[in-house]
N, C-alpha and C positions, 0 to 999 in steps of 0.2 A: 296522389293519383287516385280519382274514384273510377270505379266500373260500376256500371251496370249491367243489368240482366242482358243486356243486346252486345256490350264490350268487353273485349280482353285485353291479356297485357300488347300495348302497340310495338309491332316489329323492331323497331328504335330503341326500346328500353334495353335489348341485350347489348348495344351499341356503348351504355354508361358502363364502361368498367370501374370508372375510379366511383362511383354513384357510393358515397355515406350514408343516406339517409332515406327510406323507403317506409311513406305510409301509404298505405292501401286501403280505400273508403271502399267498402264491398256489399252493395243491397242487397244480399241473397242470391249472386252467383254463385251457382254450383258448378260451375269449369273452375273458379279460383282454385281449388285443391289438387285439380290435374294440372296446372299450369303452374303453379308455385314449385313446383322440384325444377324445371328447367332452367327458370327467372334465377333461381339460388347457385346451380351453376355457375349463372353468369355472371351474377355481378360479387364478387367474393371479396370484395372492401367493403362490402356494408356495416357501419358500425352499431345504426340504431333499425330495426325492423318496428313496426307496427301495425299488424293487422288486427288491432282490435276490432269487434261487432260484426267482425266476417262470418260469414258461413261455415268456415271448413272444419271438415270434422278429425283430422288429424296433422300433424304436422311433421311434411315428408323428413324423411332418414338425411335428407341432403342438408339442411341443417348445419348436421355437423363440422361441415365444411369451411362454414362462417365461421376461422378463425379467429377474425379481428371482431367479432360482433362483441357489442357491452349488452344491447339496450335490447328486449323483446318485449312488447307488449301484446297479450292474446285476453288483452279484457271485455267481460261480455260475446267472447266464444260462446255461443250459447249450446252447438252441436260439437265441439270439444269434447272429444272423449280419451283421449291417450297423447303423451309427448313422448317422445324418440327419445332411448335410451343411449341414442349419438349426441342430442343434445347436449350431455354433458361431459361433450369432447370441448367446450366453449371454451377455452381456460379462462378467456378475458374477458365472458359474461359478470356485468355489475346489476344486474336489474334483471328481476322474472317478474312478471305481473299475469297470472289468471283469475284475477279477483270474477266473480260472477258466470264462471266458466262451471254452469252447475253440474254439466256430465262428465267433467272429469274428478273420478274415482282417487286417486294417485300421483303422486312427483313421480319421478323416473329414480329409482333403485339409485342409484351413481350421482346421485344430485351433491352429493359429496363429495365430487372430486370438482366440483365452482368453488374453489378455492380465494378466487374475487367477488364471490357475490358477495352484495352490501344490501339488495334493498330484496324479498322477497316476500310479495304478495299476496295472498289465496282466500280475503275474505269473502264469503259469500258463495265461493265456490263448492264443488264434490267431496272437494276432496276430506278424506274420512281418517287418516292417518296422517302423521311425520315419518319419512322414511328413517331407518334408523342408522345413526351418525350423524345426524343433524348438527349435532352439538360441536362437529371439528371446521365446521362453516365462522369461524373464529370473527370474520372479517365482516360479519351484518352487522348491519347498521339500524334495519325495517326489518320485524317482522309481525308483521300485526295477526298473526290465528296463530294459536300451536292449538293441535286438536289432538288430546289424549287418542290413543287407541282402544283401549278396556277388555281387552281380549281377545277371540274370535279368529277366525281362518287368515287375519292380519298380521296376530300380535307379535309372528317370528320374526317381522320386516319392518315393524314399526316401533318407533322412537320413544323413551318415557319420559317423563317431567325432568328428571336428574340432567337430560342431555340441555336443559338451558342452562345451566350452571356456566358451560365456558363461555355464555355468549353475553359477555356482561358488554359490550358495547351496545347493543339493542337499544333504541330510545321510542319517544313518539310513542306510540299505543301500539298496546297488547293485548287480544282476547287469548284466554285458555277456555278449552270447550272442549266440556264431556268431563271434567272434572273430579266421576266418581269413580273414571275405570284409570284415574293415577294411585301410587304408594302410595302411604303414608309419607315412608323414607324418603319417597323418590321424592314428594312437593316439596320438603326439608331441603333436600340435597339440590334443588333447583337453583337456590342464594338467589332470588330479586329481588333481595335488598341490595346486593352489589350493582343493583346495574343503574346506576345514577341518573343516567340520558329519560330514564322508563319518566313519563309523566302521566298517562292514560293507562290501568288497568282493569279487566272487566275478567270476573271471575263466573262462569256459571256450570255451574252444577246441574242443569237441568234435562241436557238434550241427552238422550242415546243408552244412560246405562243406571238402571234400579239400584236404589241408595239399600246396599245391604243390611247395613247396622245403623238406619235411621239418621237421627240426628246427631248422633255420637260419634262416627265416624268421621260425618261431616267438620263436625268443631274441631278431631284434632288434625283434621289434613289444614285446613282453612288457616290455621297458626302456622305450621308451617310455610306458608307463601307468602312470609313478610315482604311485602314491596318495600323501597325505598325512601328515608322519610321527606323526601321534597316532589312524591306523589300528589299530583294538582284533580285530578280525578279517579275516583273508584263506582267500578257497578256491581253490585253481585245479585246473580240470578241462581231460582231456586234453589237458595242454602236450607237445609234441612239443620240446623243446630237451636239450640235454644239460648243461644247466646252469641254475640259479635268477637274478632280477635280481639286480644288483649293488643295489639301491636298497634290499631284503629287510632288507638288517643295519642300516638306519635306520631301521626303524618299532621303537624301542624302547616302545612301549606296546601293543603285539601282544601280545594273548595267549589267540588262537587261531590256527592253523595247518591247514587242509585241504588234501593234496595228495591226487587222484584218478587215476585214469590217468594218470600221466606214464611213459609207457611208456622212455623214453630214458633218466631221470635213472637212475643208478649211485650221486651221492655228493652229497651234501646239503652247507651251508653250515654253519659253526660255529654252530646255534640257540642253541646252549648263553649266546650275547652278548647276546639279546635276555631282557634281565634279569625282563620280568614275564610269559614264556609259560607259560603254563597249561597250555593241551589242542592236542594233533600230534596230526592221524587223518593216515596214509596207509594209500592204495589202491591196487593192483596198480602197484607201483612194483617197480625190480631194485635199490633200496640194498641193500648189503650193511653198512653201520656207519652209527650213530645216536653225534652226540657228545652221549652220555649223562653223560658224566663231568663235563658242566659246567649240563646241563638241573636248575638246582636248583630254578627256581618250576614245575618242571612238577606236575602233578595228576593228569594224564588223558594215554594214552595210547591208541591205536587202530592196530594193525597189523593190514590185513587184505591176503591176496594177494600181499605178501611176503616172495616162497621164497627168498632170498638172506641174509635175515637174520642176522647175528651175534650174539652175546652181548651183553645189552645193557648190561652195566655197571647202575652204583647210581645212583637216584633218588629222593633223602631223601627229597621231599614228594609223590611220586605215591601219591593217594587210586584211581584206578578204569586198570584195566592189561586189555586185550583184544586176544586174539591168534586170528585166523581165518586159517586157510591161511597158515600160514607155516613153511616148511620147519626146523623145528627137529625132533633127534632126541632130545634127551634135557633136560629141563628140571632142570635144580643148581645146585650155587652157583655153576660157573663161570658159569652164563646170567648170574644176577645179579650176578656179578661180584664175588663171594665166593668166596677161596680156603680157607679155613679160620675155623667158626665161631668166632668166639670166646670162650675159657671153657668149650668145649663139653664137655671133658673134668673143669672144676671144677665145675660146676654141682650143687647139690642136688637130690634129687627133689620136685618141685613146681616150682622156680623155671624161670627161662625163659635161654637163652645172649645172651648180647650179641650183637647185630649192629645195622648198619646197613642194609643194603637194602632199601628201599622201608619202612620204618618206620614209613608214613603208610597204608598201602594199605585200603581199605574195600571193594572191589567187584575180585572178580577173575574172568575169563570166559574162559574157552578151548573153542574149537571147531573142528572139521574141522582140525584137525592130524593129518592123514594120516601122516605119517611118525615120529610120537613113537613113540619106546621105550618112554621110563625116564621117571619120577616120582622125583624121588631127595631126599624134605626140603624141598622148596622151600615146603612149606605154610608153616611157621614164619619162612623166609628173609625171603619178600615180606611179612612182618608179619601172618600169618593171625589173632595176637593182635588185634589190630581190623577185620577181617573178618568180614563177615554172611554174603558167598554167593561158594562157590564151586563151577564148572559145567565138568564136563568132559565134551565135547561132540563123538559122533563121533571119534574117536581111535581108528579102528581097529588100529594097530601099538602101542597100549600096552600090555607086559607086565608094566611094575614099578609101582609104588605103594609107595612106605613111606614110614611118617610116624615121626619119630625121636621119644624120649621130651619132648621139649624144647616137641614142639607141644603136648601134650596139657593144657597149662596154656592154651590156647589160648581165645580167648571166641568161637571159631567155630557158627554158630545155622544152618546151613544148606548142606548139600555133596548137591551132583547129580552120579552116573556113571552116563553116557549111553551107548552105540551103544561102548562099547570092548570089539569081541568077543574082543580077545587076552589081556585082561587076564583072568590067575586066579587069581591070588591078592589078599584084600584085606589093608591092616592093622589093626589093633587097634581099629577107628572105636569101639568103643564105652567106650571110653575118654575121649572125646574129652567132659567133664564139660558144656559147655554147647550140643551140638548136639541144635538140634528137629526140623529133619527133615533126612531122609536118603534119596533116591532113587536108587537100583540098578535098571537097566531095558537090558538089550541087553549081557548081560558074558557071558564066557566063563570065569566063577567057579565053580570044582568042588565048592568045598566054605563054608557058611556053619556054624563052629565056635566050641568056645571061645577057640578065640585071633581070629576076629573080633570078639567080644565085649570082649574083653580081659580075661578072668578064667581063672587057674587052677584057682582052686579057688574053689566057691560055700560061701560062708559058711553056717553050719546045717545043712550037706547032711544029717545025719539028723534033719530035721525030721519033726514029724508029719502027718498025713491030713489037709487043712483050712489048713493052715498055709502061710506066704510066705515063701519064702525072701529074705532080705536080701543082696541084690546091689548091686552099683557100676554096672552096664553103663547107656549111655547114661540118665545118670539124669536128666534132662532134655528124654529126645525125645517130642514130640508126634505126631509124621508120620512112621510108614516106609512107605513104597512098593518094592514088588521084584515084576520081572514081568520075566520070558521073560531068565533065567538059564538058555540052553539047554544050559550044558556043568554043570548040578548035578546031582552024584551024589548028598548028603548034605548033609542040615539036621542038624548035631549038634552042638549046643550046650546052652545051657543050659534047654530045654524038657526034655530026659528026668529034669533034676533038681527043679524046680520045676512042674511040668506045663505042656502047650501050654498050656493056656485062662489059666495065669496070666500067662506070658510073653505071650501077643497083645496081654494087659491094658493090662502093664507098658512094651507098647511104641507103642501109639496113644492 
């Protein structure tokens, strides 16, 4: 059913008594909340409600009424500020959903007597506590936030870490937030090792409550939250420790890793043991070494914030590699961990040099690396052979760029340079046989020539009036874009031989 601002509920609707199923599309009518207690009278077989993205800002006492209801959905309430402590007369409620419902504060006290709930929701929402007995809710199945309390005009009424202990059916993903106003004891006594179903856990430590005793505290609550070892994903934000769990190197079916703010850690764990990780994002972390040399299932890498960074060694199977703010000056084969191409010197023209580094790479993104130099070959290193896009992003200190002949065999379809106003010279891109577009935007490039093009000499040059000269340059591109090259002196290439208006042709 939708209403709008000019519609109510229609005279007929009290007419469905046997009516199961009631969703309500509501634009921001402000009569839906006067009008929803009477509609609840009447139709008292509803088994599933849904008013999610409605208006109303509380949810009448009548309610309670809807014995046989399972199903409530109030997602994106976004003027939700309170649910009826009749509510949880529901007995045969399976499903509570206020995920995004930001004004509400609180569950209802008695949410303990949903003796059938299985699936409860609240990511994203107000609410600031777990009421407490949460833990006799035996029967979930979903509960993806438990949100510590940490003390306060709450903490009579609100729930602590201990009370997940009996809820080892819980699967599917779990945040805990707020992290530093749980026990010690209480994270121990939580047992999420027991709960097998658990595949997604995300721990953080950062919102709501000052790490009293630093990083110390942090490491030994952090042990006790041993998740499960057939954990498929872990995220942990702002951990305050100077060191990772010891339980870390037993989740061998991990194969995500998110570290955010861990302001303290220096030196990460051998990840390289956990045989099926895929994707490591870390975020404003001080490691200075990644053991790379043994990350063979990785795919996906994410360093952002990072300024301590070292060379990262070889990683056969990383498919997608992004580097945001991290203090590297010169990107070569030592980054990658390549001392000498090899072959580089046997190689025919056409063919491509053996290496191994990143030999899998699809998606490569570099940005706000402030400090970069040099560009020195690494297109071809990281496997630009199977690369779609590559984005160099804000790199104000970059002065070098060269791409060695070995790329140019390259099946690259797409290169962005962004905001590098140091860089003035380009190489050869137009060479580069299978790239479609090309954006130049914010360089301090003097000159676009024939050797950006990559041609000495234009074939046919004494062609006649009328006629097209037959060129190699980017023979393939679709899209150039070039705006605010503010250090060009000269466009001099291959337009004074061919004419402009053919070249513009020839290049979009």
């Amino acid at each position: 059913m939708m209403l709008s601002r000019e519609t109510t509920f229609p005279p007929s609707i009290h007419r469905a008594k046997g009516l199961r199923s009631l969703l309500i599309y509501n634009s921001g009518d402000p009569s839906l909340g006067a009008a929803l207690p009477d509609v609840i009278k009447q139709l008292t077989c509803i088994r599933s409600l849904n008013v999610s993205g409605s208006s109303i800002k509380e949810i009448p006492k009548e309610v309670g009424k809807l014995i046989h209801l399972r199903h409530l959905n109030l997602e994106c309430c976004l003027e939700l500020v309170s649910l009826p402590e009749t509510m949880c007369d529901l007995c045969n409620l399976q499903s509570l959903d206020v995920r995004g419902c930001i004004c509400l504060k609180e569950l209802p006290r008695a949410i303990v007597k949903l003796i059938n709930l299985r699936h409860l929701c609240i990511m994203g929402s107000g609410v600031a506590f777990m009421p407490k007995g949460i833990g006799r809710l035996t029967c979930l199945r979903t509960l993806d936030c438990f949100v510590v309390c940490g003390g306060g005009e709450n903490e009579s009424k609100a729930a602590n870490l201990r009370e997940l202990k009996n809820l080892d059916h819980i699967g599917g993903s779990l945040v805990i937030e707020k992290l530093r106003g749980g026990g010690i004891e209480d994270a121990a006594e939580a047992q999420l090792k027991n709960k097998k179903r658990l595949l997604c856990l995300e721990l953080n430590f950062c919102k709501g409550v000052e790490n009293r005793l630093g990083g110390i505290e942090d490491g030994i609550l952090i042990e006790g939250l041993q998740p499960p070892s057939n954990l498929e994903r872990l995220s942990i934000w702002g951990y305050g420790g100077i060191g990772l769990p010891y339980w870390m190197m037993a989740l061998t079916r991990l194969q995500e890793l998110r570290l955010f703010d861990c302001g303290n850690l220096e030196v990460l764990p051998p990840l390289g043991r956990l045989p099926n990780l895929e994707s490591l994002q870390l975020r404003c972390l001080q490691v200075r070494r990644l053991d790379a040399g043994f990350l063979a299932s990785l795919q996906e890498l994410q360093l952002i914030n990072c300024e301590n960074l070292e060379p990262l060694g070889r990683l056969p199977n990383l498919e997608s590699l992004t580097l945001k703010r991290v203090g590297v000056r010169r990107l070569d084969a030592g980054f990658v961990g390549i001392e000498e191409v090899e072959n580089a010197n046997n190689i025919n023209e056409g063919e491509i040099a053996s290496v191994t580094a990143f030999p899998k790479l699809k998606t490569l993104h570099f940005s706000l690396l402030e400090e970069l130099e040099g560009w020195d070959g690494i297109e071809r290193r990281v496997g630009e052979e199977d690369a779609t896009t590559t984005s160099i992003f804000i790199m104000p200190q970059l002065r070098d760029l060269s791409i060695p002949d070995y790329v140019l065999a390259a099946s690259l379809q797409d290169l962005r340079l962004i905001d590098c106003g140091n860089l003035e010279v380009l190489p050869p891109l137009g060479r580069l046989p299978n790239l479609e577009s090309l954006v130049l935007y914010n360089l301090g490039v003097r000159r676009l020539d024939d050797e950006f093009v990559g041609i000495e000499e234009v074939e046919n040059a004494n062609i006649n009036e009328g006629e097209i000269a037959r060129v190699t340059a980017f023979p393939k591109l679709k899209t150039l874009y070039i705006e605010y090259l503010f250090k060009l002196e000269e466009w001099d290439g291959i337009e004074r031989r061919v004419g402009e208006e053919r070249l513009y042709r020839s290049f979009t």
